[in-house]
MARZALO-446283 format. One line per field, with one value per residue (C-alpha): residue in one letter; x, y, z. Coordinates in pm, whole numbers, always signed. Layout:
N
res a,...;
east X,...;
north Y,...;
up Z,...;
END
This chain:
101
res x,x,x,x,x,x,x,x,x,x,x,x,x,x,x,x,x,x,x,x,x,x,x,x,x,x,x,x,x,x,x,x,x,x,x,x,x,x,x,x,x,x,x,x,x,x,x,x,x,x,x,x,x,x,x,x,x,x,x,x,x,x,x,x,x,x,x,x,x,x,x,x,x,x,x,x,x,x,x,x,x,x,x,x,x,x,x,x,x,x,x,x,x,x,x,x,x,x,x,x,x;
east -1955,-2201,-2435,-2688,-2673,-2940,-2713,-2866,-2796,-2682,-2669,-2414,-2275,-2014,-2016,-1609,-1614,-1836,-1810,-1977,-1957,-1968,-2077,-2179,-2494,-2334,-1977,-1872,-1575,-1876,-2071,-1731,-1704,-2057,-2031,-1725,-1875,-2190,-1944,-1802,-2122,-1986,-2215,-2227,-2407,-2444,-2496,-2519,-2362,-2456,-2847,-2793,-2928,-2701,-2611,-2527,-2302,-2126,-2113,-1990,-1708,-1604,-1650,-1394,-1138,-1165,-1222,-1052,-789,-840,-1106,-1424,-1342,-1568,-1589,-1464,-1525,-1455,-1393,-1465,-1480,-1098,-938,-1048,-989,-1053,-1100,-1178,-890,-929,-571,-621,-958,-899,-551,-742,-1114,-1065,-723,-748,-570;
north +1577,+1390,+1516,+1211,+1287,+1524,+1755,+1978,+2320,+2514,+2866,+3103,+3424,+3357,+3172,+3209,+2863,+2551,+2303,+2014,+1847,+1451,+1321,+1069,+1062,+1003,+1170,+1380,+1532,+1548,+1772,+1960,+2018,+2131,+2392,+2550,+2616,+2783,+2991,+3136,+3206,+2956,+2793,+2442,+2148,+1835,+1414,+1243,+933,+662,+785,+761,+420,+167,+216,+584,+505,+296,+524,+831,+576,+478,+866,+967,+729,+790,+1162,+1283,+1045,+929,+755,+838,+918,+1157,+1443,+1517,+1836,+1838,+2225,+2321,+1951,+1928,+1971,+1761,+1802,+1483,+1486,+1756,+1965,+2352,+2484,+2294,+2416,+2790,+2789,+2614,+2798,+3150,+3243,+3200,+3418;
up +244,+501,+267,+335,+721,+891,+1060,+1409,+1322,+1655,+1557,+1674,+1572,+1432,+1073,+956,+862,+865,+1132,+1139,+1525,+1524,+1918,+2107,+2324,+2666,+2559,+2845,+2640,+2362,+2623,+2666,+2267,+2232,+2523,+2414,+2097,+2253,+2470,+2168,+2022,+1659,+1478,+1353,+1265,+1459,+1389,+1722,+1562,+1821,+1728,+1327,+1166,+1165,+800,+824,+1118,+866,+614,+832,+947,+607,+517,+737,+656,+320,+255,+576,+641,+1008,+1188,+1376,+1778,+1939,+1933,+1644,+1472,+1086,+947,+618,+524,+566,+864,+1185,+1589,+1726,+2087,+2333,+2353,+2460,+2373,+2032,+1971,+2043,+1833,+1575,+1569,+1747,+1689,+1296,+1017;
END
């Protein structure tokens, strides 16, 4: 999935699953997103959307509505190319990422 983007790899420690990290330029709750994932020490790879040409942009839109179900808001963090936390949210990202069976 996204396979025609060229994702930032931010490496981490921690590898349990694959999270890719869709944000904005001049996001604050992007900035939010991307240093609670170095805090934890997970890895993941990053598009800066607003940055992509304009016909990736397109395509990672119509990528998301059709393979994920939901639209693009940011951030958005897609794991293991099915599940999705849209929006900064640090309850919902630690139930979701650190507290995992």
């Amino acid at each position: 999935m996204f396979d025609y983007i060229a994702f930032e790899r931010i490496a981490g420690a921690s590898t349990s699953a694959e999270l890719k990290l869709f944000v904005l330029s001049t996001c604050a709750f992007c900035e939010q997103a991307k240093a609670f994932l170095g805090e934890h020490g997970l890895a993941y790879s990053m598009s800066v959307v607003d940055l992509l040409p304009n016909e990736e942009k397109r395509r990672v839109r119509n990528e998301f509505v059709r393979e994920l179900r939901t639209h693009l808001r940011f951030p958005t963090l897609v794991v293991d190319d099915s599940r999705t936390l849209v929006g900064f949210d640090r309850s919902a990202w630690t139930d979701a990422l650190l507290r995992r069976s």
